[in-house]
C-alpha positions as CSV (number, residue, x, y, z in Angstrom):
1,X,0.0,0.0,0.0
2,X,1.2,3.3,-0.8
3,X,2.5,6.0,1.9
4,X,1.9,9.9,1.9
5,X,3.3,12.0,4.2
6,X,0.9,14.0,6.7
7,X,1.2,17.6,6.2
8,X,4.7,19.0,5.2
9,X,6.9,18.0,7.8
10,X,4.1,14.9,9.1
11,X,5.2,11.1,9.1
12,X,4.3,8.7,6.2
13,X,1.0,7.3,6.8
14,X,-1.2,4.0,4.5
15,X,-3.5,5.9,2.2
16,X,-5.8,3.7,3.4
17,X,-7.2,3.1,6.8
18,X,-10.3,2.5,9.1
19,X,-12.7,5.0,11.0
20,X,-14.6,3.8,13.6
21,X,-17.8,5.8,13.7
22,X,-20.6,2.8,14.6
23,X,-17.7,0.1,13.9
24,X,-16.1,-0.2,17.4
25,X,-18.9,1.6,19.7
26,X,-19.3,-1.6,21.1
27,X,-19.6,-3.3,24.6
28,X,-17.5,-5.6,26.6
29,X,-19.1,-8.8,25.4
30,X,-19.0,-8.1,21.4
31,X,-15.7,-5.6,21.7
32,X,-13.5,-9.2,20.9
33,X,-15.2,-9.6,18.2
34,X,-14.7,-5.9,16.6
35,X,-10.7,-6.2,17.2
36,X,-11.1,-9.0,14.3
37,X,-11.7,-6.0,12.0
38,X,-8.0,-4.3,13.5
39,X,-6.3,-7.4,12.8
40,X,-7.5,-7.3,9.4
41,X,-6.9,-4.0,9.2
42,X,-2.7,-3.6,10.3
43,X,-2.5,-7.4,8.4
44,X,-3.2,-5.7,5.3
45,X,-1.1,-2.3,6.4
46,X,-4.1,-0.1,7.0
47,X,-2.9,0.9,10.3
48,X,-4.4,4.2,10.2
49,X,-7.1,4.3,12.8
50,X,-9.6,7.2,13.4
51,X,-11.8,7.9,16.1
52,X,-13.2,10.5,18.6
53,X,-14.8,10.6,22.2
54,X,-18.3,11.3,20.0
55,X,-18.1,7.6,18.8
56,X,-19.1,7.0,22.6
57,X,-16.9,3.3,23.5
58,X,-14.7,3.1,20.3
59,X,-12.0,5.0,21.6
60,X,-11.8,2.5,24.5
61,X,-12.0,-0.1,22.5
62,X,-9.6,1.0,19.8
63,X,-7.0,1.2,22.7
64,X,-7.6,-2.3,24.0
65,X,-7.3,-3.8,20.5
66,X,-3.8,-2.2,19.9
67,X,-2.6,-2.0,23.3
68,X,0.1,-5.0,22.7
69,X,1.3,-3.6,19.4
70,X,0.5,0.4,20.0
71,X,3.9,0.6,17.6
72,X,1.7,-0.7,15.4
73,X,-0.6,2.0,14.8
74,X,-0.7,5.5,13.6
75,X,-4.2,6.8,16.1
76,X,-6.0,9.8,15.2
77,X,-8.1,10.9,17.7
78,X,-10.0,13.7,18.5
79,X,-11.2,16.1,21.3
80,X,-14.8,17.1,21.4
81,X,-16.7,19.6,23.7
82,X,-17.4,23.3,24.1
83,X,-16.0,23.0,27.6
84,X,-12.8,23.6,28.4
85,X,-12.3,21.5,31.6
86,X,-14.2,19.0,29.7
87,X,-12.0,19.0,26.8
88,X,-8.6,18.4,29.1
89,X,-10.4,15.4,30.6
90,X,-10.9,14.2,27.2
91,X,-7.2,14.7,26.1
92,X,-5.6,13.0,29.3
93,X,-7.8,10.6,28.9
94,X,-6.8,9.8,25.3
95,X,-3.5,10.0,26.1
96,X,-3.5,7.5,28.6
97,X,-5.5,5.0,26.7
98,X,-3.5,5.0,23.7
99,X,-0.2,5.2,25.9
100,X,0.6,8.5,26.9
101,X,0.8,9.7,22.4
102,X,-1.1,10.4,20.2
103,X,0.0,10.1,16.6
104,X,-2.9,12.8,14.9
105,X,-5.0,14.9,17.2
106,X,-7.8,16.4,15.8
107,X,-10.5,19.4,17.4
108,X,-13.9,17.5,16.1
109,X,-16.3,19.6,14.2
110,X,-14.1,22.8,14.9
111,X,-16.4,22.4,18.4
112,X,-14.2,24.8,21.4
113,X,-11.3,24.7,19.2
114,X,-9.7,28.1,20.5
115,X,-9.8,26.4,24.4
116,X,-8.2,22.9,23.3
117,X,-6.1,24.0,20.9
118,X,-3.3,25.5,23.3
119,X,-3.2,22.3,25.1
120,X,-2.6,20.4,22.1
121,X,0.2,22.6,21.1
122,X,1.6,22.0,24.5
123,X,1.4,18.2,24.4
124,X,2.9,18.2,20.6
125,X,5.9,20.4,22.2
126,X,6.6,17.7,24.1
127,X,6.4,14.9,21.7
128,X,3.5,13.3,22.6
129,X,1.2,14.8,19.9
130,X,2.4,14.5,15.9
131,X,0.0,16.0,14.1
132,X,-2.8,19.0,15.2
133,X,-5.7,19.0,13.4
134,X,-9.5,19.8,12.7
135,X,-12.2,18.4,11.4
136,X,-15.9,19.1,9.9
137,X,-18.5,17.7,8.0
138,X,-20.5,20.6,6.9
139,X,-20.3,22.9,4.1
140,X,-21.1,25.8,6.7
141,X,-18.1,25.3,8.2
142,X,-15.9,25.7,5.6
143,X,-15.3,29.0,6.1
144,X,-14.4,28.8,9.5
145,X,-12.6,26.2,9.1
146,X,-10.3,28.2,6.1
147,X,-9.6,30.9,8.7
148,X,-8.0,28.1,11.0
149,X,-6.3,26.4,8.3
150,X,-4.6,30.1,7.1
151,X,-3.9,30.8,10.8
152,X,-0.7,28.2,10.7
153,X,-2.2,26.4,14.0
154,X,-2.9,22.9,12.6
155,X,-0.7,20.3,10.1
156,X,-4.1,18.2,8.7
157,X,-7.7,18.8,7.7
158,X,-10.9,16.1,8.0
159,X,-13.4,16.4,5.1
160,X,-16.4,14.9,3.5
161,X,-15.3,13.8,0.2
162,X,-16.7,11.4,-2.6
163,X,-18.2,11.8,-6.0
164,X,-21.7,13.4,-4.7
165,X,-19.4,15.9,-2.2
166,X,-17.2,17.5,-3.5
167,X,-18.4,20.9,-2.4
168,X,-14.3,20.8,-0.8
169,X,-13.1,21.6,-4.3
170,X,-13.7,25.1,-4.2
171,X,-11.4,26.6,-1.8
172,X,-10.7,23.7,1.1
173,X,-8.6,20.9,-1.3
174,X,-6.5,24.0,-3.4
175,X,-6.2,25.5,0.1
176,X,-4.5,22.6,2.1
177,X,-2.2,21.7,-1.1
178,X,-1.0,25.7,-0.9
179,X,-0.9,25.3,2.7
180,X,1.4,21.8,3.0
181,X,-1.4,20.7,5.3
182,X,-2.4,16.3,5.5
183,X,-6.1,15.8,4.0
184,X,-8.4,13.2,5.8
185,X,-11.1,11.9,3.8
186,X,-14.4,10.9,5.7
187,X,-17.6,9.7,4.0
188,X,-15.7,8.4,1.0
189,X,-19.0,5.7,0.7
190,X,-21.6,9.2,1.2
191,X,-22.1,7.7,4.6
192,X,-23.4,4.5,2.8
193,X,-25.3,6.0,0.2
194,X,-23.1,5.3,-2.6
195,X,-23.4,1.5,-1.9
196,X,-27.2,1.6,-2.2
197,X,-27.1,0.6,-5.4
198,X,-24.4,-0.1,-7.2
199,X,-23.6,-0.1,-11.0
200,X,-23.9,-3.1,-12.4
201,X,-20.3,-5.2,-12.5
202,X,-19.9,-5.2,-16.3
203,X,-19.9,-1.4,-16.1
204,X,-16.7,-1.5,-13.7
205,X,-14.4,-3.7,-16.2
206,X,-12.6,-0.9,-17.2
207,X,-11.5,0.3,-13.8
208,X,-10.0,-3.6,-12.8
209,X,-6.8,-2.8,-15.0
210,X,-6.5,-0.1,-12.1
211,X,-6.5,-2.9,-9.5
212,X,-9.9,-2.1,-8.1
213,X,-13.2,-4.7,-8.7
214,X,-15.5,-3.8,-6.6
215,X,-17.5,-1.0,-6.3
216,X,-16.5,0.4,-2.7
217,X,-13.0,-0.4,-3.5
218,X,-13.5,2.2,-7.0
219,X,-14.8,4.9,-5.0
220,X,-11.7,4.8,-2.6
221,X,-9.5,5.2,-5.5
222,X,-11.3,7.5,-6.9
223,X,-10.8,10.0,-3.9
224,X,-7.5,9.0,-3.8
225,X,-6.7,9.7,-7.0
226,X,-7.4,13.2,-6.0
227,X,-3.3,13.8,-5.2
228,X,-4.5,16.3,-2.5
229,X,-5.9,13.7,-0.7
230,X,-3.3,12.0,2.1
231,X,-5.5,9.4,3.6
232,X,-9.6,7.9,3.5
233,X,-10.7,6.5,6.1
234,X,-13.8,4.2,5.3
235,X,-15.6,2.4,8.1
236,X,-16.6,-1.2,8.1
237,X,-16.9,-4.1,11.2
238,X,-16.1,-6.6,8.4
239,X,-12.5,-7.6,8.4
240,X,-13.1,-9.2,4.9
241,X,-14.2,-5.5,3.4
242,X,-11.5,-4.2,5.6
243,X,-8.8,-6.3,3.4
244,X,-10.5,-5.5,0.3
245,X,-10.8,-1.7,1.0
246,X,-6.8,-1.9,1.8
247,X,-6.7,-3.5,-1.9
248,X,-7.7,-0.2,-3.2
249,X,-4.4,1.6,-1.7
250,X,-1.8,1.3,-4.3
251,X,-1.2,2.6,-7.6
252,X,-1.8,3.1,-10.4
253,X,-4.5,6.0,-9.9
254,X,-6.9,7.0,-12.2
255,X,-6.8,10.3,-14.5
256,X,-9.2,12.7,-14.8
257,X,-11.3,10.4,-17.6
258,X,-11.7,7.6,-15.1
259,X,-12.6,10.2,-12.8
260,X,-15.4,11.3,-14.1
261,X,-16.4,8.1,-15.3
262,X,-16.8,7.0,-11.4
263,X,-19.0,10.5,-11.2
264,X,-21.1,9.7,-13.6
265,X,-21.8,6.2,-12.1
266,X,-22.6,7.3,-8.9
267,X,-24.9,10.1,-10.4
């Protein structure tokens, strides 16, 4: 799998790797089960994890399924509260799950993000944060979040991006590349909605010479192939789809016509 390099002076990181939104909110009893889907994931060399204290239990259970092998596994984590008390509980806390670093810590939504973000700065002064970042989902936010990215406080960015959004285009993708800052990719599946329905398999023959199959696996390059674009991070509980979304992490990437081939399939 290929390697880009977070932000301008970031570490390498697998183009491809898990988030775990729904996937590892779990409880004691099935949380075994959900590590299957980590295994599968640093076995095929998608060791990039994401997660955030709004996925309620993943966190926790992210940390328990790489706690043997923490060397193992680039975490990107997030801190996510309007309160600043709050939001240090939520930082130590972090830290201490996923032994005292943190590879990629993001302010979620852009929520409180002038309280945490001194703290973060502090804790990446010391070396036990790599990478600042910030996240949102919404086209409202854009703006706000442009203003942060231009203020030279964070390395890395956390989009929406996939062939129905691509809203990011305008001024978030051509601002990060003239920034040097690490892009994220989040919803790369529309939050599921691309996989509805599916074009029918003869209609993605001409992507397999690209080494992609499968529909899911198409739309991963396809985001990819954006070379803005440092990492997605798809979700799934099924290690199987776990290996196969890895599958769509190396080269070669699509041009521009296969590009907006993909668009046009997924309409």
């Amino acid at each position: 799998m290929e390697r880009r390099t977070l932000g301008q002076d970031g570490p390498e990181i697998p183009v491809v790797g898990l988030g775990t939104w729904q996937v590892l909110d779990v409880g004691p009893d099935e949380a075994p089960f959900r590590h299957r889907v980590v295994d599968a994931a640093l076995a095929a060399g998608a060791n990039l994890f994401d997660s955030s204290p709004m996925y309620g239990r993943a966190e926790q259970v992210l940390a328990d399924a790489v706690r043997d092998r923490r060397d193992e596994a680039f975490v990107a984590t997030k801190v996510w509260t309007p309160d600043a008390a709050e939001g240090l509980a939520q930082i130590d806390r972090s830290m201490e799950w996923f032994g005292g670093r943190v590879d990629c810590f993001q302010v979620h939504n852009l929520v409180g993000w002038r309280l945490h973000l001194p703290r973060l700065h502090e804790l990446r002064d010391q070396g036990r944060i790599g990478v600042i970042g910030a996240t949102h989902y919404s086209d409202a936010a854009f703006d706000e979040l442009a203003m942060l990215m231009r203020s030279g406080q964070i390395g890395m960015i956390q989009i929406p991006y996939n062939p129905r959004e691509r809203t990011v285009e305008k001024e978030i993708l051509p601002l990060a590349q003239e920034l040097g800052l690490g892009v994220l990719v989040m919803r790369p599946f529309g939050e599921g909605s691309l996989l509805a329905n599916p074009p029918h398999p003869e209609t993605l023959e001409p992507f397999h010479e690209f080494g992609v199959k499968t529909w899911p696996q198409i739309l991963l390059k396809w985001a990819l192939s954006d070379p803005r674009v440092t990492a997605v991070i798809p979700a799934t509980s099924v290690p199987d789809r776990m290996t196969a979304n890895a599958k769509a992490g190396s080269a070669p990437w699509f041009g521009p016509r296969e590009r907006r081939m993909v668009a046009q399939l997924a309409g």
